[in-house]
C-alpha angles and dihedrals in degrees: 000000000000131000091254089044086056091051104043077047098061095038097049085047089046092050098050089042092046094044088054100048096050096047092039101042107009100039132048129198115253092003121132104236112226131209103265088051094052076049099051085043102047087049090055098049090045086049087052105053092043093061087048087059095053095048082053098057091047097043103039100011143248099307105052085044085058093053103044093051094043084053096041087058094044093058095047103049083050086049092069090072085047083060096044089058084044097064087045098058091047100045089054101046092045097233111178114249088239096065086050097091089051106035087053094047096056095041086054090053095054099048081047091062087043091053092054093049087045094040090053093048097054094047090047084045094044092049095043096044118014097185080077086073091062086046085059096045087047095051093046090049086060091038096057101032085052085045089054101054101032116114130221132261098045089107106149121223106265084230079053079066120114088217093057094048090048086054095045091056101048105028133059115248138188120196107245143047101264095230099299087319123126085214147018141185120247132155094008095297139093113256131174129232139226092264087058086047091047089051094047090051095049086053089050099038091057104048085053080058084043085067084066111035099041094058088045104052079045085066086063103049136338098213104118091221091064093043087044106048097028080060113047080041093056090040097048093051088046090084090059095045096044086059084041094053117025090095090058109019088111092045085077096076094164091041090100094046088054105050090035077065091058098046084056098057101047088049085054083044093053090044099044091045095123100050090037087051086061094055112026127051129219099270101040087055101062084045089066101044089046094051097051088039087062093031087056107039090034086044102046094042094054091046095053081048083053099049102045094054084042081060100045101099097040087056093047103029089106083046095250128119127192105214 
C-alpha cells in the first residue's frame, strides 16, 4: 500500500470507531446534551483531529500536516455560521431540544455525502482546467469583501428558504414532528414530518456554506487527502459545537469579520499563485496561511470579547439589561 492508501485506511477506521463511540457512550437517543457533554464531545473530536494531524505529519510529512491543520481551521471557524442558520432552522420549525442531537446528526451525514460529491468535482474541475482556481479565488475575493461589510438583522425565515419551497412542492408534508418520527402514515399514504424537513435543510444549508469554505480550503492545498479528511473532521465536530456554542454563537460580533479577512486573503492567494509561487516556496506558504487563519479567528474572537465588556457600563449605566 502507498503512503496516501495508509492514510485514507486509518482515517476511514478512526472515523467509523469514533462515530460509534460518541453516539454509543457519549450520546444518548431523545436526551437533551448539556453543556458539559457538547464539552466533553467537542474536546474529543478536537482531540481527534489533532492526532490525525500528527499521524499525518509522520506518515505523509510537514507540509501536508500543515496543510491539513491550516485547512481543518479554516473549515471550523466557517462552521460557526454554519451554527447561527442552524438555530434558525430549529427555532422556526419547532423542532424539541431532545431530537437535536439526531436530526443534526443525520443532516451532518448527509452534507457530508454532498461534500464528498462537491469536493471530487472541483478537484476534477481544478486539474482539468486550472483557470477554475482563479474562478474560485475570484468568487472568495467578492464573498469576503461582501462578509466584511454586511450588517446585521437581515436573517431570512428559514420557510423564506428556496430549498424549502423546493420540498414543499415535491414531497408530501404533514405539519408536525410525528412524535420524534421522519414519516407517518395518514390518509392512507405515506407523508414526511418537520423533523425530515429540518434534516434535508441542514444538509442544504450546508452545501450552500460548502460554495465558501471548498474553495477556500482549495486555496490551501489542492491534494484531495487533506481536503477529504480536514472537511468530514470539521463537519463531524460541527453537531457538538453547535450544542457548545448556540448560547453564545451571536456574542463573537467581530467573528464574521474575521473570518470574511481570511477569505480575502486566500481569494488574493489563489489570484496571485503564479507570482507567490517565484518567491515563496510550498511550505512557507501554508505557514503563512496558517498563521493569518489563527491571527484572524483568534484575533477577531478576543476583540468582540473587548469590546462587550468595553460596552458594559454603558449598557447598564440606567440599571436595565435587555436579556
Amino acid at each position: 500500500m502507498t503512503q496516501e492508501q495508509i492514510t485514507y485506511l486509518v482515517f476511514g477506521i478512526v472515523i467509523v470507531l469514533a462515530l460509534i463511540f460518541d453516539l454509543g457512550l457519549l450520546s444518548k437517543k431523545n436526551k437533551v446534551v448539556t453543556i458539559k457533554q457538547a464539552l466533553l464531545q467537542t474536546i474529543f473530536w478536537v482531540a481527534l483531529s489533532m492526532c490525525f494531524f500528527g499521524f499525518v505529519w509522520f506518515e505523509d510529512g510537514k507540509t501536508f500536516a500543515l496543510e491539513y491543520i491550516s485547512a481543518y481551521l479554516m473549515e471550523w471557524s466557517l462552521s460557526v455560521d454554519n451554527i447561527f442558520v442552524f438555530i434558525l432552522i430549529f427555532s422556526s420549525f419547532g423542532v424539541k431540544e431532545k431530537h437535536y442531537g439526531r436530526v443534526l446528526l443525520l443532516g451532518i451525514l448527509m452534507a457530508i455525502v454532498f461534500r464528498i460529491i462537491f469536493i471530487t468535482v472541483g478537484v476534477a474541475l481544478v486539474e482539468r482546467f486550472h483557470f477554475v482556481l482563479y474562478v474560485f479565488g475570484g468568487f472568495l475575493l467578492y464573498t469576503g469583501i461582501k462578509m466584511f461589510s454586511s450588517g446585521e438583522g437581515n436573517e431570512k425565515d428559514p420557510h423564506d428558504y428556496a430549498i424549502y419551497k423546493w420540498i414543499k412542492k415535491v414531497i408530501p408534508l404533514v405539519p408536525h414532528d410525528g412524535d420524534g418520527k421522519f414519516s407517518v402514515i395518514e390518509n392512507g399514504k405515506k407523508k414526511y414530518t418537520l423533523l425530515f424537513v429540518v434534516v434535508l435543510m441542514l444538509a442544504g444549508i450546508d452545501l450552500v456554506f460548502a460554495l465558501d469554505s471548498i474553495p477556500a480550503v482549495m486555496g490551501i492545498s489542492r491534494h484531495p487527502m487533506v481536503i477529504y479528511t480536514s472537511n468530514i473532521f470539521a463537519v463531524l465536530g460541527l453537531r457538538s459545537l453547535f450544542f457548545l456554542l448556540r448560547g453564545a454563537v451571536n456574542k463573537f460580533d467581530y467573528l464574521q469579520q474575521g473570518i470574511a479577512i481570511v477569505l480575502v486573503f486566500i481569494g488574493l492567494k489563489m489570484l496571485g499563485e503564479h507570482w507567490i509561487n517565484q518567491w515563496l516556496n510550498k511550505q512557507q506558504q501554508v505557514g503563512i496561511s496558517l498563521g493569518v487563519i489563527i491571527l484572524c479567528i483568534v484575533g477577531s474572537i478576543l476583540f468582540s470579547i473587548y469590546k462587550k465588556k468595553k460596552g458594559v457600563p454603558d449598557e447598564v449605566e440606567d440599571g436595565s439589561i435587555n436579556l
